[in-house]
N, CA, C and O atoms as a Tinker XYZ file with bonds, in Angstrom:
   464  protein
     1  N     11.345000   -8.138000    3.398000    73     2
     2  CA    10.669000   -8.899000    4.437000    64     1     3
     3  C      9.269000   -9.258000    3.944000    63     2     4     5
     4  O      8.609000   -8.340000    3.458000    81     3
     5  N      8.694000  -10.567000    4.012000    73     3     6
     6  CA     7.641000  -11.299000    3.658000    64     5     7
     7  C      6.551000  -10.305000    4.728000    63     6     8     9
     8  O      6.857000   -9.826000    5.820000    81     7
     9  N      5.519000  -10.222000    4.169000    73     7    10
    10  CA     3.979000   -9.296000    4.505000    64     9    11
    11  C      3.736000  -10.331000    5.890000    63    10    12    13
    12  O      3.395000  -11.512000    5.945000    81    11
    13  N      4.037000   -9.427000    6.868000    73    11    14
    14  CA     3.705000  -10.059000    8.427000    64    13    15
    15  C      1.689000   -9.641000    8.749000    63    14    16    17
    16  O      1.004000   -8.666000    8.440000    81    15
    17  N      1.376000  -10.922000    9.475000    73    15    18
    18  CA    -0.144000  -10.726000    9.684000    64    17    19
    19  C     -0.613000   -9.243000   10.236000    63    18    20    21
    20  O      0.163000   -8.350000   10.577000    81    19
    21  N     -1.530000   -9.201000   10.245000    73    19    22
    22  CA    -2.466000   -7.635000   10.397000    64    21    23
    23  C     -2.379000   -8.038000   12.307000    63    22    24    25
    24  O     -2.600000   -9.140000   12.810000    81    23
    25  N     -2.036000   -6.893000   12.956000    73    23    26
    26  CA    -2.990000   -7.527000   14.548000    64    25    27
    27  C     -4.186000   -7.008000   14.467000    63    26    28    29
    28  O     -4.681000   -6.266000   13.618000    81    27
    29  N     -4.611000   -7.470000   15.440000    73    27    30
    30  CA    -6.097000   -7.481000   15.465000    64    29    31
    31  C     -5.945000   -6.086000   16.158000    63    30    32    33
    32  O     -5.003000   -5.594000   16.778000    81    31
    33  N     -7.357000   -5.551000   15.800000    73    31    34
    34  CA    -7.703000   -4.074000   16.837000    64    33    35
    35  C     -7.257000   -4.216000   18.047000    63    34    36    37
    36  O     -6.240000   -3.562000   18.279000    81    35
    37  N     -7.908000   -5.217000   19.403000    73    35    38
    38  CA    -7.653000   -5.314000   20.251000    64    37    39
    39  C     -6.206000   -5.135000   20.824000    63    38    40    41
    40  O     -5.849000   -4.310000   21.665000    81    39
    41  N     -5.416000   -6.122000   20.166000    73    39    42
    42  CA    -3.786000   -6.526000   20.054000    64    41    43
    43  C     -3.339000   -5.306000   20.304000    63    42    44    45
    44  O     -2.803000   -5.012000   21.372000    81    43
    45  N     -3.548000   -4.363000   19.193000    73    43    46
    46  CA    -2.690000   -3.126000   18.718000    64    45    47
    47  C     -3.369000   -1.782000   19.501000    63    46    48    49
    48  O     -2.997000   -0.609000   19.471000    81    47
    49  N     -4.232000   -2.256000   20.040000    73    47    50
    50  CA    -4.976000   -1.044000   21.360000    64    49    51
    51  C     -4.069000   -1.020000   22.479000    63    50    52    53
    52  O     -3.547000    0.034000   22.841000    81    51
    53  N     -3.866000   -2.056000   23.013000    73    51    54
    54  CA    -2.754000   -2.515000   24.228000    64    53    55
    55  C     -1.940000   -2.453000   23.628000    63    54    56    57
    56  O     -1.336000   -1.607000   24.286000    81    55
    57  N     -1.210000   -2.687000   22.691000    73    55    58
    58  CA     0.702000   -1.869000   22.166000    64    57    59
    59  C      0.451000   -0.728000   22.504000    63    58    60    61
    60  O      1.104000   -0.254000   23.433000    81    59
    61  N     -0.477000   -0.008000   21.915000    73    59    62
    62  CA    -0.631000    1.336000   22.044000    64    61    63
    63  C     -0.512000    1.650000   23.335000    63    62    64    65
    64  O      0.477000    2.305000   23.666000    81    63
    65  N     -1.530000    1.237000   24.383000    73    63    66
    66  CA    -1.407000    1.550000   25.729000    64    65    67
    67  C     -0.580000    1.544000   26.643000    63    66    68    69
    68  O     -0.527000    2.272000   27.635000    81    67
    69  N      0.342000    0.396000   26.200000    73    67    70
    70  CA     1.600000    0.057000   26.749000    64    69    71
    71  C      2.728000    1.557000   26.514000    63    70    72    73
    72  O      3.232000    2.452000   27.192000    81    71
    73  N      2.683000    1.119000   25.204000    73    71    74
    74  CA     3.609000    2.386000   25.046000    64    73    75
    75  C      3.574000    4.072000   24.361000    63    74    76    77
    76  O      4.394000    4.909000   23.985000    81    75
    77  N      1.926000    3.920000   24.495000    73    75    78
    78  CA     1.690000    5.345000   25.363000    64    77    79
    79  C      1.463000    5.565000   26.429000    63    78    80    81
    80  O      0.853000    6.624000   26.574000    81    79
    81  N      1.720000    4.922000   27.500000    73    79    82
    82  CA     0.909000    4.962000   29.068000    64    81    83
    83  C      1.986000    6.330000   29.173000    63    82    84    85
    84  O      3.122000    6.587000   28.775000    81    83
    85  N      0.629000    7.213000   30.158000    73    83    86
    86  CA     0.613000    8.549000   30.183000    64    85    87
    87  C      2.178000    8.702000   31.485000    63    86    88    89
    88  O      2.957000    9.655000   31.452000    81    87
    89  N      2.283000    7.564000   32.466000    73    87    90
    90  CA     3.531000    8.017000   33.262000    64    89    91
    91  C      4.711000    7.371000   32.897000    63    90    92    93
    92  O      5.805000    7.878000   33.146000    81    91
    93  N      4.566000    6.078000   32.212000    73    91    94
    94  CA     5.666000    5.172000   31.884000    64    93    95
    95  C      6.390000    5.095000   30.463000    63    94    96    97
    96  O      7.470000    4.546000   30.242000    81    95
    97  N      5.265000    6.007000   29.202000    73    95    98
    98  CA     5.173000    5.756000   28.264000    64    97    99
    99  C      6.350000    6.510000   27.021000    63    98   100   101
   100  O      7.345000    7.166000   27.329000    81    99
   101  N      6.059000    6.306000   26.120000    73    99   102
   102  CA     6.919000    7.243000   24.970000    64   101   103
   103  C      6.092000    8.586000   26.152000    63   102   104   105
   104  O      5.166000    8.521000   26.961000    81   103
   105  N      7.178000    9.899000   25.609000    73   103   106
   106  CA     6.606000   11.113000   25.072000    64   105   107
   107  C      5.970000   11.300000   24.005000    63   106   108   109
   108  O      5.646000   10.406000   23.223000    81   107
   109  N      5.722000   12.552000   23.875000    73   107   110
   110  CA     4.684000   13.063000   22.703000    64   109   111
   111  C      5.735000   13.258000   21.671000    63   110   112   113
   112  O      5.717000   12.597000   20.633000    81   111
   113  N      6.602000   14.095000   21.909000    73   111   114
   114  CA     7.473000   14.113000   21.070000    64   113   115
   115  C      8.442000   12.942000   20.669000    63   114   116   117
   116  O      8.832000   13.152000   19.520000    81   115
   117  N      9.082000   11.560000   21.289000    73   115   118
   118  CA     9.435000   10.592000   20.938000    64   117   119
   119  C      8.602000    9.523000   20.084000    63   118   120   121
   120  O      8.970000    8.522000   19.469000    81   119
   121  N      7.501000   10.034000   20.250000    73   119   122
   122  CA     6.546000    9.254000   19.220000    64   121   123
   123  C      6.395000    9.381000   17.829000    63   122   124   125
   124  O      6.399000    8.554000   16.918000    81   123
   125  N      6.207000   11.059000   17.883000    73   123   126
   126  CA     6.451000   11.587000   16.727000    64   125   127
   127  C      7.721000   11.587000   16.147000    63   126   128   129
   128  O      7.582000   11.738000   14.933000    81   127
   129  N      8.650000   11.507000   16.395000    73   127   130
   130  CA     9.924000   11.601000   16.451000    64   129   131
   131  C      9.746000    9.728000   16.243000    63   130   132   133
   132  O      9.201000    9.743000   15.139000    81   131
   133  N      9.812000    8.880000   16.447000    73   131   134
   134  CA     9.747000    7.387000   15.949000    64   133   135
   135  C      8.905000    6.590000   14.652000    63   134   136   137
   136  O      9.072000    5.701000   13.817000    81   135
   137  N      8.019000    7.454000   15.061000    73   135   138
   138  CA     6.612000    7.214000   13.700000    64   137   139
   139  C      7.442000    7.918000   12.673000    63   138   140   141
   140  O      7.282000    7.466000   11.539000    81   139
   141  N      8.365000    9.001000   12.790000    73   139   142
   142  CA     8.682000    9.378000   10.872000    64   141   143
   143  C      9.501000    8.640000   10.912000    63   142   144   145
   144  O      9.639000    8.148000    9.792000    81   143
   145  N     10.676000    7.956000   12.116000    73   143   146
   146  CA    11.701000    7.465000   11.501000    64   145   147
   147  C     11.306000    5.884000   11.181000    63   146   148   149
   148  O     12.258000    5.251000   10.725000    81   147
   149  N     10.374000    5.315000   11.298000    73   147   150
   150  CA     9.708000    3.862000   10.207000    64   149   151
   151  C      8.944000    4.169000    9.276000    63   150   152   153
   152  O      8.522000    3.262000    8.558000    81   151
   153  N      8.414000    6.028000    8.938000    73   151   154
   154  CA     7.882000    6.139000    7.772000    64   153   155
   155  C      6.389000    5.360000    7.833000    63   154   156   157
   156  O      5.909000    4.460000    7.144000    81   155
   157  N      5.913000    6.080000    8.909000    73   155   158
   158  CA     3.908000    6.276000    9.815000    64   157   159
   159  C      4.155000    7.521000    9.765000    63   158   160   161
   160  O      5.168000    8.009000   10.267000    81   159
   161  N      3.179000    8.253000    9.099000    73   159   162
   162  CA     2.263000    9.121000    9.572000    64   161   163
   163  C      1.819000    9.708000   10.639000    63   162   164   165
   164  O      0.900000    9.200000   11.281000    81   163
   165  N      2.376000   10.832000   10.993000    73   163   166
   166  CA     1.429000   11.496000   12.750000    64   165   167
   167  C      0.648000   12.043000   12.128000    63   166   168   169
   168  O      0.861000   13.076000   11.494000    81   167
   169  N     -0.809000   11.213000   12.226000    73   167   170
   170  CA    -2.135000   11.667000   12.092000    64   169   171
   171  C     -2.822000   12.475000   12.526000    63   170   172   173
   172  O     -3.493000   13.289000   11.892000    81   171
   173  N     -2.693000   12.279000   14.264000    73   171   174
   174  CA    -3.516000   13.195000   15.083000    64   173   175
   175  C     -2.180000   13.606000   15.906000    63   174   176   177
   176  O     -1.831000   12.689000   16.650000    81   175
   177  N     -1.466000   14.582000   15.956000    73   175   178
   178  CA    -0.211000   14.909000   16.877000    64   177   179
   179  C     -0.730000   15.600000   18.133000    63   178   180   181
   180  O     -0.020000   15.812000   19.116000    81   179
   181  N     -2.214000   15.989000   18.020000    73   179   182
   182  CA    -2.933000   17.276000   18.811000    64   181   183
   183  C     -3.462000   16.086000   19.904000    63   182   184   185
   184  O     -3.965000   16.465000   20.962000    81   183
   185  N     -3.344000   14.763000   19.639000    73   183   186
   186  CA    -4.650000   13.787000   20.588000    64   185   187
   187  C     -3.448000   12.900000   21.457000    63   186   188   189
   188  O     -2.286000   12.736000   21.087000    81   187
   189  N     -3.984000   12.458000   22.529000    73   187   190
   190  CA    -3.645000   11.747000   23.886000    64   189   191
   191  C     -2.143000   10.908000   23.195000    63   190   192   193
   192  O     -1.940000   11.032000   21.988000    81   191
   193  N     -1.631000   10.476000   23.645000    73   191   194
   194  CA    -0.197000    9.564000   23.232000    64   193   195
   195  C     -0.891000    8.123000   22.674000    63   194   196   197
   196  O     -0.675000    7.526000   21.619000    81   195
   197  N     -1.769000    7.807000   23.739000    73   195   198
   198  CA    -2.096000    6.257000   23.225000    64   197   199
   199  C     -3.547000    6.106000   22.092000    63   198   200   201
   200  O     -4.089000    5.118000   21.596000    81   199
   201  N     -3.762000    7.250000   22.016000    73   199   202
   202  CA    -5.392000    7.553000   21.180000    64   201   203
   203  C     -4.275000    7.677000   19.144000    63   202   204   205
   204  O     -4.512000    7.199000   18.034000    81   203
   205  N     -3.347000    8.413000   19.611000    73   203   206
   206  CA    -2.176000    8.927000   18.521000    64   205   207
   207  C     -1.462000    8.024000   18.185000    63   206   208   209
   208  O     -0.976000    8.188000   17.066000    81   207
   209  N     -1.200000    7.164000   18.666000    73   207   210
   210  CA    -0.120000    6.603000   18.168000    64   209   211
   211  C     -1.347000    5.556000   17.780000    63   210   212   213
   212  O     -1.557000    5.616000   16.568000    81   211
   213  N     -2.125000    4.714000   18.382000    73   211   214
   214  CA    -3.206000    3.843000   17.702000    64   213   215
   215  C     -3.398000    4.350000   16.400000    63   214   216   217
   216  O     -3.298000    3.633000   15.405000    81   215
   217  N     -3.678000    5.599000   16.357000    73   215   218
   218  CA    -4.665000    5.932000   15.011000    64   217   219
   219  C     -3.438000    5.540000   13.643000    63   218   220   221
   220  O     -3.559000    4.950000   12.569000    81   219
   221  N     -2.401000    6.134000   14.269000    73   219   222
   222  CA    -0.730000    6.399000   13.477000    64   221   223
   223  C     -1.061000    4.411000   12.445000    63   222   224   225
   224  O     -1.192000    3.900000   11.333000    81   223
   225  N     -1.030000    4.159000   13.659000    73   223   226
   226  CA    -0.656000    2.580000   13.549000    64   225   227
   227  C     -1.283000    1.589000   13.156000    63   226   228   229
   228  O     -0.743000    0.536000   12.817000    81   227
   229  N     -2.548000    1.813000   13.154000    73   227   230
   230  CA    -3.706000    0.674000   12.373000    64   229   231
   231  C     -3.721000    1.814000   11.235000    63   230   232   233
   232  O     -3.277000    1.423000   10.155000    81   231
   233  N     -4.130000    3.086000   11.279000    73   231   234
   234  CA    -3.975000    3.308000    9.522000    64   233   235
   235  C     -3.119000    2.766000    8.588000    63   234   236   237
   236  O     -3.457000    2.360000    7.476000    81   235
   237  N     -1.645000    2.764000    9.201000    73   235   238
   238  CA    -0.846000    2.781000    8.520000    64   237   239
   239  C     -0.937000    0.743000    8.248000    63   238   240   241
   240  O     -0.602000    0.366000    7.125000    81   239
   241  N     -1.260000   -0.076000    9.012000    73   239   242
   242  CA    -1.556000   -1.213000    8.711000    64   241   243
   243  C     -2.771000   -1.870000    7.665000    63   242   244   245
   244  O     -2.760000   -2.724000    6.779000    81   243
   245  N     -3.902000   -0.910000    8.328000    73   243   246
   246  CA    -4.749000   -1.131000    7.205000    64   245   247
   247  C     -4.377000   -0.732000    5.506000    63   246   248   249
   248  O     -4.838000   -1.397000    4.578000    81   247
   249  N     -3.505000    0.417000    5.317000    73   247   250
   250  CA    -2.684000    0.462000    3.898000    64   249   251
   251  C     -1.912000   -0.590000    3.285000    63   250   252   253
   252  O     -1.752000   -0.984000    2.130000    81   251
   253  N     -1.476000   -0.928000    4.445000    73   251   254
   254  CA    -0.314000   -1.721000    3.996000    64   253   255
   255  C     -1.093000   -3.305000    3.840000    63   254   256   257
   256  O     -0.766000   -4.127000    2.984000    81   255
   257  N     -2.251000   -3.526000    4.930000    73   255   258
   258  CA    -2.890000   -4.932000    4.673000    64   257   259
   259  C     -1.822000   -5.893000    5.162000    63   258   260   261
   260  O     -1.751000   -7.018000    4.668000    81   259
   261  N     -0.571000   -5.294000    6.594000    73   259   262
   262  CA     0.290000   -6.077000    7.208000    64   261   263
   263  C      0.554000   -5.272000    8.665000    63   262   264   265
   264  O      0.477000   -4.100000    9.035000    81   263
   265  N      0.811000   -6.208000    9.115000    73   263   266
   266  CA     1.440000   -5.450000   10.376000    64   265   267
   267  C      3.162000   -4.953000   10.678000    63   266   268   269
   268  O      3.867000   -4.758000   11.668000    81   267
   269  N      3.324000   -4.889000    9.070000    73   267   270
   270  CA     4.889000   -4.818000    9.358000    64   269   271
   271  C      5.603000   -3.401000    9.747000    63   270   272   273
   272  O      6.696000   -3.139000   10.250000    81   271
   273  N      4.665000   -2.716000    9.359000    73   271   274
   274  CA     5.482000   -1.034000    9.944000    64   273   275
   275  C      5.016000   -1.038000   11.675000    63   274   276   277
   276  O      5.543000   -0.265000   12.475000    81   275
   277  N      3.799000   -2.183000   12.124000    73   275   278
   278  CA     3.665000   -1.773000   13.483000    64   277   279
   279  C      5.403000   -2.702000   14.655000    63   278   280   281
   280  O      6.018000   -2.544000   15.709000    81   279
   281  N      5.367000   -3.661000   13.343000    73   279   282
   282  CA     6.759000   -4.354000   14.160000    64   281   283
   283  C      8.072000   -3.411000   14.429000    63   282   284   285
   284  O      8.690000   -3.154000   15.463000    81   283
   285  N      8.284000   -2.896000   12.701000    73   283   286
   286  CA     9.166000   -2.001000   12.947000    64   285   287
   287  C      9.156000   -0.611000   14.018000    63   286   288   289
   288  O     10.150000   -0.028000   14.450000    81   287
   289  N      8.040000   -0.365000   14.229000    73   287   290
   290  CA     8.255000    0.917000   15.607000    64   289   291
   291  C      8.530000   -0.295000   16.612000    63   290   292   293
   292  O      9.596000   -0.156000   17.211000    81   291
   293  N      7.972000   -1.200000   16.865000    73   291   294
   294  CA     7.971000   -1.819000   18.412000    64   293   295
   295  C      9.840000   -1.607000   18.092000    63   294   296   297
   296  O     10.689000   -1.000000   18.744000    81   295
   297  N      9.928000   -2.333000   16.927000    73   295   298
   298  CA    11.850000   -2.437000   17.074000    64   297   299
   299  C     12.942000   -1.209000   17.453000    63   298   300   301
   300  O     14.047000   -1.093000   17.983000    81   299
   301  N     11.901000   -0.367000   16.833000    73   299   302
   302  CA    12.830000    1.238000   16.842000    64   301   303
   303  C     12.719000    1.560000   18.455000    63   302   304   305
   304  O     13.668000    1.741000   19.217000    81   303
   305  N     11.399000    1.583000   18.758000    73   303   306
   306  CA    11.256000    1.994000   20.351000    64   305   307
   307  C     12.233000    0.813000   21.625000    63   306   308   309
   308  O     13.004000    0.867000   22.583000    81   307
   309  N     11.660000    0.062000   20.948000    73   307   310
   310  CA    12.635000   -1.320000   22.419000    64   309   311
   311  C     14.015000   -1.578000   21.646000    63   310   312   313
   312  O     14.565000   -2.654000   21.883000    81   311
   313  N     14.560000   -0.799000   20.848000    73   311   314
   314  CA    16.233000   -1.378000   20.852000    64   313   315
   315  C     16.370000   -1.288000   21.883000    63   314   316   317
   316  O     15.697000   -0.513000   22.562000    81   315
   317  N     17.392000   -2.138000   22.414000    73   315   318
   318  CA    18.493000   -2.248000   23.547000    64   317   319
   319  C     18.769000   -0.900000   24.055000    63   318   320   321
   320  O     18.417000   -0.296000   25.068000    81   319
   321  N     19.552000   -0.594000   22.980000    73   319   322
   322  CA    20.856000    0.614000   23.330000    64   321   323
   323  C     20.112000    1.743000   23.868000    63   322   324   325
   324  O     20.756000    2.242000   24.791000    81   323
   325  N     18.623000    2.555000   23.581000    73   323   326
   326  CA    18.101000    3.603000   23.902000    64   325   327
   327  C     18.116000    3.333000   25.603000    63   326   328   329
   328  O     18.223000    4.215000   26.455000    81   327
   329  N     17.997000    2.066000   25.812000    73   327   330
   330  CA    18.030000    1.959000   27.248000    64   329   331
   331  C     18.951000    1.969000   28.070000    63   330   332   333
   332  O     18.647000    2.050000   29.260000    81   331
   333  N     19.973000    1.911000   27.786000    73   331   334
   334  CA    21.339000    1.116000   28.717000    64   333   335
   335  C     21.221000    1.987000   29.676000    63   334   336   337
   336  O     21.683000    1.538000   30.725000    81   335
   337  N     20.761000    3.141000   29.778000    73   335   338
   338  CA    20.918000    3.620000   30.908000    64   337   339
   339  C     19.702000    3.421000   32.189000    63   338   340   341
   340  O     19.858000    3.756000   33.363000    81   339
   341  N     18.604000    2.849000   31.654000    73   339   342
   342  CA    17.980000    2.570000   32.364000    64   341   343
   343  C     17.055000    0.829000   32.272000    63   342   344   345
   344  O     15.936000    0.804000   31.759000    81   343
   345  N     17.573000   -0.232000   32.716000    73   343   346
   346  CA    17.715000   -1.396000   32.203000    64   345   347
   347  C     16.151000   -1.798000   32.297000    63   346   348   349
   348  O     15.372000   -2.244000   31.455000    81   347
   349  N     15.974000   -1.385000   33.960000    73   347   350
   350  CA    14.745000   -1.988000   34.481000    64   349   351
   351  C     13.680000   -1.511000   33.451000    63   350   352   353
   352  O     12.924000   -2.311000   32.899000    81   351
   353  N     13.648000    0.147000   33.163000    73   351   354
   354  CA    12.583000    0.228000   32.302000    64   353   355
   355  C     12.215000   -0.804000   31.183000    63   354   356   357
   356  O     11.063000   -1.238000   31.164000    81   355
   357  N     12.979000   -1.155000   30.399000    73   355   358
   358  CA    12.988000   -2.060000   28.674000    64   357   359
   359  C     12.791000   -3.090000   29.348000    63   358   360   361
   360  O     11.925000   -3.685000   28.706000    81   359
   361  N     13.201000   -4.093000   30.830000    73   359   362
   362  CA    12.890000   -5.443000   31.019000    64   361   363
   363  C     11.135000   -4.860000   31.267000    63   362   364   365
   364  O     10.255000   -5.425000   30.618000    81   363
   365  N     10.855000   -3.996000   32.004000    73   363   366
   366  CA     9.485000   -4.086000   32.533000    64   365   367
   367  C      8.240000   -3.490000   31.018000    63   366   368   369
   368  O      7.042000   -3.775000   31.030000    81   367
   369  N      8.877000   -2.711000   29.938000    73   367   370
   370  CA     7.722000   -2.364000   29.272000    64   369   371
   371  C      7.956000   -4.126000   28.022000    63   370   372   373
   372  O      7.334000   -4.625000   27.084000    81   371
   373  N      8.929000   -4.376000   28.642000    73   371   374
   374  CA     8.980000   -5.456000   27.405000    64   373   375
   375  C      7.669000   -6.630000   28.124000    63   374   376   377
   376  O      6.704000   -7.160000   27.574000    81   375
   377  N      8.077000   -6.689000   29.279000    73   375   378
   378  CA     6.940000   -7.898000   29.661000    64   377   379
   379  C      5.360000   -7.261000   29.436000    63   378   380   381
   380  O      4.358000   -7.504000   28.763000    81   379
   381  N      5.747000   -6.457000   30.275000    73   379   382
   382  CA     4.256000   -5.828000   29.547000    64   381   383
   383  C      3.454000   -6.011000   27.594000    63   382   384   385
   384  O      2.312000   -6.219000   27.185000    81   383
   385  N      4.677000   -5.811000   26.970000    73   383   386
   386  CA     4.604000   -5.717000   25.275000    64   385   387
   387  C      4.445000   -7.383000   25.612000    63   386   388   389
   388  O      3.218000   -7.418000   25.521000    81   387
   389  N      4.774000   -8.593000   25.893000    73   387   390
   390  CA     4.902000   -9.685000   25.781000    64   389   391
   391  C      3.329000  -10.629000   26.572000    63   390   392   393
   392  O      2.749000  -11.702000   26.402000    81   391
   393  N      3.223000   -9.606000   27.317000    73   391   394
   394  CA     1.879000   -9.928000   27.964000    64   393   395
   395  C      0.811000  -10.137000   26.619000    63   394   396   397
   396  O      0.140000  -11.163000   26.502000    81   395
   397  N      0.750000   -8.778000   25.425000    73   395   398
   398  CA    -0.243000   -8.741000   24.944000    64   397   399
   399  C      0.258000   -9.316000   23.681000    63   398   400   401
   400  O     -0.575000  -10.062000   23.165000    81   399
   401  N      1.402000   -9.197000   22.999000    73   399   402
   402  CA     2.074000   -9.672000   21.895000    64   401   403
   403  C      1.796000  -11.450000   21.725000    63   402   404   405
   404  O      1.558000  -12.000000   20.650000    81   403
   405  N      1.902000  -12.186000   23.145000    73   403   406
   406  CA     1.584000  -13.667000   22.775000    64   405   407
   407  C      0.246000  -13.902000   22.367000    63   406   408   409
   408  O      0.018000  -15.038000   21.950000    81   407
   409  N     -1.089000  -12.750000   22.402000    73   407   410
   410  CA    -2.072000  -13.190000   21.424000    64   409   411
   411  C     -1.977000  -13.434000   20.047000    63   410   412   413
   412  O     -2.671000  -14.267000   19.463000    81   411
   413  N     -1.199000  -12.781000   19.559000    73   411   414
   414  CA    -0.566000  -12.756000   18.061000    64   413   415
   415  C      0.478000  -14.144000   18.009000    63   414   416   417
   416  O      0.792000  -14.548000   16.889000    81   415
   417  N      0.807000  -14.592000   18.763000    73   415   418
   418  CA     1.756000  -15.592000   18.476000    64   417   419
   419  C      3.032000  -15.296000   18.424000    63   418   420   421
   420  O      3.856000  -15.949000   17.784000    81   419
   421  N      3.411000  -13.737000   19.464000    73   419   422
   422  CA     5.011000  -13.289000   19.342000    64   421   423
   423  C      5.387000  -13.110000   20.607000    63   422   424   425
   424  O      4.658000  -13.386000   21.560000    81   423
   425  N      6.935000  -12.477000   20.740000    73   423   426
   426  CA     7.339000  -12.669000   21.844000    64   425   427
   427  C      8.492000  -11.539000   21.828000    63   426   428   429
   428  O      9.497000  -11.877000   21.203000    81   427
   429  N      8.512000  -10.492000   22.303000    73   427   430
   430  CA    10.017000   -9.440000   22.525000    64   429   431
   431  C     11.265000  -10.077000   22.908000    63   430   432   433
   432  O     11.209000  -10.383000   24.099000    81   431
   433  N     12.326000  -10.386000   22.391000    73   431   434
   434  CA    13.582000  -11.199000   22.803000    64   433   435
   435  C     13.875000   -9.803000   23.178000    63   434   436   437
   436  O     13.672000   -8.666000   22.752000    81   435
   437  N     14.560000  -10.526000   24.370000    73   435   438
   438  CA    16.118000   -9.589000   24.811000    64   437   439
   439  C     16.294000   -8.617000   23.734000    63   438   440   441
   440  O     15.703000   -7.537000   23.753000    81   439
   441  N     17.074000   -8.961000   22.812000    73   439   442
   442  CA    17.374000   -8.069000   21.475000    64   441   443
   443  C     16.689000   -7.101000   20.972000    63   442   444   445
   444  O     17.028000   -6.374000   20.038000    81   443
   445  N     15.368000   -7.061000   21.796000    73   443   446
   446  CA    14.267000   -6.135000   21.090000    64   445   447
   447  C     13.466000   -6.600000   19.996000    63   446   448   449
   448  O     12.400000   -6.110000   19.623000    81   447
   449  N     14.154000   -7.724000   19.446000    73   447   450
   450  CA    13.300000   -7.905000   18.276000    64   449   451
   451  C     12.222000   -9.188000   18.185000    63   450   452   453
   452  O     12.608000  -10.294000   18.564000    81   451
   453  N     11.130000   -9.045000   17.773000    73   451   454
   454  CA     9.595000   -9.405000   17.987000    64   453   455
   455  C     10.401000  -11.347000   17.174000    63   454   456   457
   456  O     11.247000  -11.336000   16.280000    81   455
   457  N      9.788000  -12.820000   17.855000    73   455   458
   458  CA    10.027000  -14.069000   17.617000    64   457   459
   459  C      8.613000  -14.264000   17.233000    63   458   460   461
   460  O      7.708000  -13.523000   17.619000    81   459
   461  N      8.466000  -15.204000   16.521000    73   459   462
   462  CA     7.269000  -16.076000   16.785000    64   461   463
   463  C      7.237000  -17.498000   18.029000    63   462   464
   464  O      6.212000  -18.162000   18.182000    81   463
């Protein structure tokens, strides 16, 4: 896959918030548990969900000088299938992800996976 743009701090503060929000959000442990399986770093495992997974996620972008390991968690976390049992959740954190994702110029399909 061709080197996808960096998001901006801002951008990737609100992913974060989105999907660490403390009642709606990943767990602590599904985070950690998602960050090894795209191969991020749990940096701070001891700090807040959305403070942790930020740090996880612009480090690991600023290395890379792309935003492509932050696409791949959005993909791992919003597949479809983790949801089927609960639909409304994935339509509602997706609009939310889509709220802040069209600053970047993207968009969550159905499919989970990030459009321009």
């Amino acid at each position: 896959m061709a080197a996808l743009p960096e998001f901006e701090e801002g951008v990737l503060q609100r992913i974060c918030d989105v999907l660490g929000d403390t009642s709606t959000g990943l767990t602590g442990s599904e985070i950690g548990r998602y960050l090894a399986q795209v191969g991020i770093e749990d940096l701070l495992p001891g700090m807040s969900k959305r403070h942790r997974l930020f740090e996880a996620l612009s480090q690991r972008q600023r290395k890379d000088r792309s935003g492509n390991h932050v696409v791949a968690f959005i993909h791992t976390v919003m597949s479809p299938v983790l949801h089927t049992g609960n639909r409304e959740y994935f339509d509602t954190k997706r609009q939310e992800l889509n709220e802040v994702l069209a600053f970047s110029g993207y968009t969550l399909a159905e499919d989970g996976k990030l459009r321009r």
